[in-house]
C-alpha positions in Angstrom: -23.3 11.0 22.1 -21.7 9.9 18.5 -22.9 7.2 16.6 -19.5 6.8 15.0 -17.0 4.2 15.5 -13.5 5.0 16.1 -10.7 2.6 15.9 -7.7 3.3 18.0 -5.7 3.9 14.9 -7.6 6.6 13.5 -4.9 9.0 12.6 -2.0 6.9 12.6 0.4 6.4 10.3 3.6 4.7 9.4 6.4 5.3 7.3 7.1 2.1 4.8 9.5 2.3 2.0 7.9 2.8 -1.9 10.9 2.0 -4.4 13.7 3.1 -2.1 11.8 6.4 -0.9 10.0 6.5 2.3 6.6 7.8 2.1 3.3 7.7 4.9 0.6 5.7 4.9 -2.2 5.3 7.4 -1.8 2.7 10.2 -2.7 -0.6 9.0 -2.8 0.1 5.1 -3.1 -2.6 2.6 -1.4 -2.8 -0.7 -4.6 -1.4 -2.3 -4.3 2.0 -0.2 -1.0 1.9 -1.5 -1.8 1.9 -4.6 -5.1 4.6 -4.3 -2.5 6.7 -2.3 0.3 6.6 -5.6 -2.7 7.2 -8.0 -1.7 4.2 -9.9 -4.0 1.9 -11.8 -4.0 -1.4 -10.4 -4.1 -3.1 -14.0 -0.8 -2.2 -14.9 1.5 -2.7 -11.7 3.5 -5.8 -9.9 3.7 -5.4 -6.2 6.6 -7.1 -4.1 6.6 -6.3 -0.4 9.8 -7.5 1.7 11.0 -8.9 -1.4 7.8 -11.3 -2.1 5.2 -10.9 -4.6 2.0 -9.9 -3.6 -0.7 -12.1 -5.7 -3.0 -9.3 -7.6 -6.0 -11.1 -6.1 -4.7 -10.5 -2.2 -3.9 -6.7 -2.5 -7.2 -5.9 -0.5 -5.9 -8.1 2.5 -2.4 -7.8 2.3 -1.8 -5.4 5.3 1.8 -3.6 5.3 3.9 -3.5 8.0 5.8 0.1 9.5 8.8 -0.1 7.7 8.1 -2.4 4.9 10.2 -2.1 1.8 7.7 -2.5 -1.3 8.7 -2.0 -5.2 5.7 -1.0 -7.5 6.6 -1.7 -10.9 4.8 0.0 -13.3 3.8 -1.3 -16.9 4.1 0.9 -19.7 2.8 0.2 -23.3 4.0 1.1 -26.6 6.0 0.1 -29.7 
């Protein structure tokens, strides 16, 4: 008999929409997974998810929705 635990989810995934492109992420994904999935460092984007912005500080508990519409804006330095 496993010792692992399984969620019910394990597997799943949804489609949400990433800056007008639809891309998968696993079932239950927060904006953090997002962000590991789009290799982008968290230091230097703004997240808004169905058009609010998502507070840097709640990105580890802010769970998207199938079929969310997010923007990822990205900052880029220079002069």
């Amino acid at each position: 008999m496993s010792t692992e635990s399984h969620s019910f989810l394990d597997g799943l995934t949804m489609k949400v929409s990433v800056n007008g492109e639809y891309i998968e992420l696993p079932a239950e994904a927060t904006v953090s997974v997002l962000l590991k999935q789009l290799k982008l460092l968290p230091d230097r984007v703004a997240v808004e998810m169905d058009k609010q912005i998502v507070r840097r500080s709640d990105w580890d508990r802010a769970e998207i929705s199938a079929g969310a519409s997010l923007e990822v804006v990205q900052f880029v330095g220079g002069g």
